[in-house]
C-alpha positions as CSV (number, residue, x, y, z in Angstrom):
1,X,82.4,117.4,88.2
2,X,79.1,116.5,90.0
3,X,79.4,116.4,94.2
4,X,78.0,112.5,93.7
5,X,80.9,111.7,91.5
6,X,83.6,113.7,93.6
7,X,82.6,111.7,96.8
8,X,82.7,108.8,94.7
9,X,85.9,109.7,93.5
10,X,87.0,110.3,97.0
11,X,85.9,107.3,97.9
12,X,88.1,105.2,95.2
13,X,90.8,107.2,96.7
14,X,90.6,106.0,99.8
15,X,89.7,102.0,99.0
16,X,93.0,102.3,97.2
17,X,95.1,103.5,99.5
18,X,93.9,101.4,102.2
19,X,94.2,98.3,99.5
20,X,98.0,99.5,99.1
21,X,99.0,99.3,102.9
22,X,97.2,95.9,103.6
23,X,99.7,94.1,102.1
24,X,102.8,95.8,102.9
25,X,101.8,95.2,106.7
26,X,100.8,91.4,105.8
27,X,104.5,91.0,104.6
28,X,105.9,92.2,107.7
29,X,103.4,89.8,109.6
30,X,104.8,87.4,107.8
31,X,108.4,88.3,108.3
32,X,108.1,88.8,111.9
33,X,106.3,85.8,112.7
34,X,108.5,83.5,110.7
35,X,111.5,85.1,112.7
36,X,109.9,84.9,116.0
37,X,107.5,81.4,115.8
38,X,109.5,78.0,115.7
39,X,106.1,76.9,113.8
40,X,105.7,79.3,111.1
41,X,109.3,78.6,110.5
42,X,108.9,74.9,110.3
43,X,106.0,75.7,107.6
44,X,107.7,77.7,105.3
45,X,111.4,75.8,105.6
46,X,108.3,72.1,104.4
47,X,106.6,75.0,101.7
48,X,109.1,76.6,100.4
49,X,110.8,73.1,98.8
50,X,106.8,72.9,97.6
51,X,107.1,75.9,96.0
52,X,110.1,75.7,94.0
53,X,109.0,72.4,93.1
54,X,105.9,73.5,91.1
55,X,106.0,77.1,90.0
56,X,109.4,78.8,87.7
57,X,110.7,80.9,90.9
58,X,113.4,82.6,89.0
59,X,111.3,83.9,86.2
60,X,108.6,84.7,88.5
61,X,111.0,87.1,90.9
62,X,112.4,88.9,87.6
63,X,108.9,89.1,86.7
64,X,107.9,90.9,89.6
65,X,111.6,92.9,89.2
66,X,110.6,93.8,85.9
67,X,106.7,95.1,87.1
68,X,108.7,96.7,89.5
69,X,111.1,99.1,88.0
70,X,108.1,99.8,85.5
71,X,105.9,101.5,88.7
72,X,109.1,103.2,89.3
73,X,109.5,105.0,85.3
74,X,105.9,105.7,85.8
75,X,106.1,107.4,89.2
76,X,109.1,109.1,88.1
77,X,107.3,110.3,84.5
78,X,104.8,111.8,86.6
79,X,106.8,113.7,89.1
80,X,108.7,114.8,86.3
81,X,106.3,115.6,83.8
82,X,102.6,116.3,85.3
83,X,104.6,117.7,88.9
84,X,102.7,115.7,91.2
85,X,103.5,115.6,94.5
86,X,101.6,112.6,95.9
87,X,104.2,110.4,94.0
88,X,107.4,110.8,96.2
89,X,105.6,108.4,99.1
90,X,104.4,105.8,96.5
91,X,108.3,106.1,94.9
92,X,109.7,105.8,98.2
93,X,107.6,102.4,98.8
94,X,108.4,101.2,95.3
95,X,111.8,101.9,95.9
96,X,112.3,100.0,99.1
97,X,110.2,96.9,97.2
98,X,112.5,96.8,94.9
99,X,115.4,97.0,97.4
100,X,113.7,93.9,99.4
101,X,113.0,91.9,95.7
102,X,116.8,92.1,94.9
103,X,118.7,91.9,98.0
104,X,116.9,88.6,99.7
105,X,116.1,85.5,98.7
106,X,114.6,82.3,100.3
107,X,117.5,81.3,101.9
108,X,117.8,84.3,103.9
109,X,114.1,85.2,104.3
110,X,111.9,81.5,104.9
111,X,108.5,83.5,103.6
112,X,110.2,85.2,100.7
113,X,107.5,84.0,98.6
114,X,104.5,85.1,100.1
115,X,106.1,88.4,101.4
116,X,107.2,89.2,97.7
117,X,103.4,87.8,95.8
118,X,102.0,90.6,99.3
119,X,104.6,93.6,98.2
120,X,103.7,92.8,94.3
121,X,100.1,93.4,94.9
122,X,101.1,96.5,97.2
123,X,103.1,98.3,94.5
124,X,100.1,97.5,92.3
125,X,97.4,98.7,94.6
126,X,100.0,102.2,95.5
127,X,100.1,102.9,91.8
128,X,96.0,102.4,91.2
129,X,95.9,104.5,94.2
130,X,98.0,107.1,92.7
131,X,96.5,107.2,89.3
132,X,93.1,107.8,91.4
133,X,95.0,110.9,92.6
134,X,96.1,112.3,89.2
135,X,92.5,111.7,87.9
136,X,91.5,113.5,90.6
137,X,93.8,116.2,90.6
138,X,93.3,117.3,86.5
């Protein structure tokens, strides 16, 4: 490999992984906020009637469930199989994602719905990020 194409490689890298926290701390923005401000409560107790009102939210969350537990064979395929060791973070995050998807809901959560979209693009970004790392590695 050329040096131009490993900083480039690099530098994939680390756009991904800074891609893959951005919206894992975006979700906890929203979380905290809507726990602590009467006003981003207010909002998302009038959006959240808005949203179940125009989009399927059931097929959307096992959707997301399903994309889920998919990351989470991959990750554990290449732990298993190629014996990478970058994945046990990304599995751990997947993990916990997955945790947060099944045990909460709207009613207990008022921004549910934009902190599970944020933690569905998350698990995405983690698993570009650690496909950049296998390519990398081999």
């Amino acid at each position: 490999m050329t040096k131009q194409l490993r900083k480039i490689n690099i530098f994939l890298v680390a756009i991904s992984f800074v891609l893959s926290i951005i919206p894992y701390i975006g979700a906890y923005l929203v979380y905290y906020f809507t726990r602590t401000r009467l006003g981003m409560y207010r909002h998302m107790v009038f959006l959240n009637p808005a949203i179940e009102s125009e989009y399927p939210i059931n097929l959307i969350r096992n959707s997301i469930i399903i994309v889920m537990v998919i990351s989470i064979i991959w990750m554990s395929f290449l732990a298993i199989k190629k014996r990478c060791k970058c994945v046990l973070p990304c599995f751990v995050l997947s993990v916990l994602s997955l945790y947060y998807m099944i045990m909460y809901n709207a009613q207990l959560h008022k921004g549910y719905y934009i902190s599970s979209v944020l933690i569905l693009i998350g698990v995405i970004f983690t698993d570009i990020w650690l496909y950049f790392i296998q390519k990398n590695r081999n």
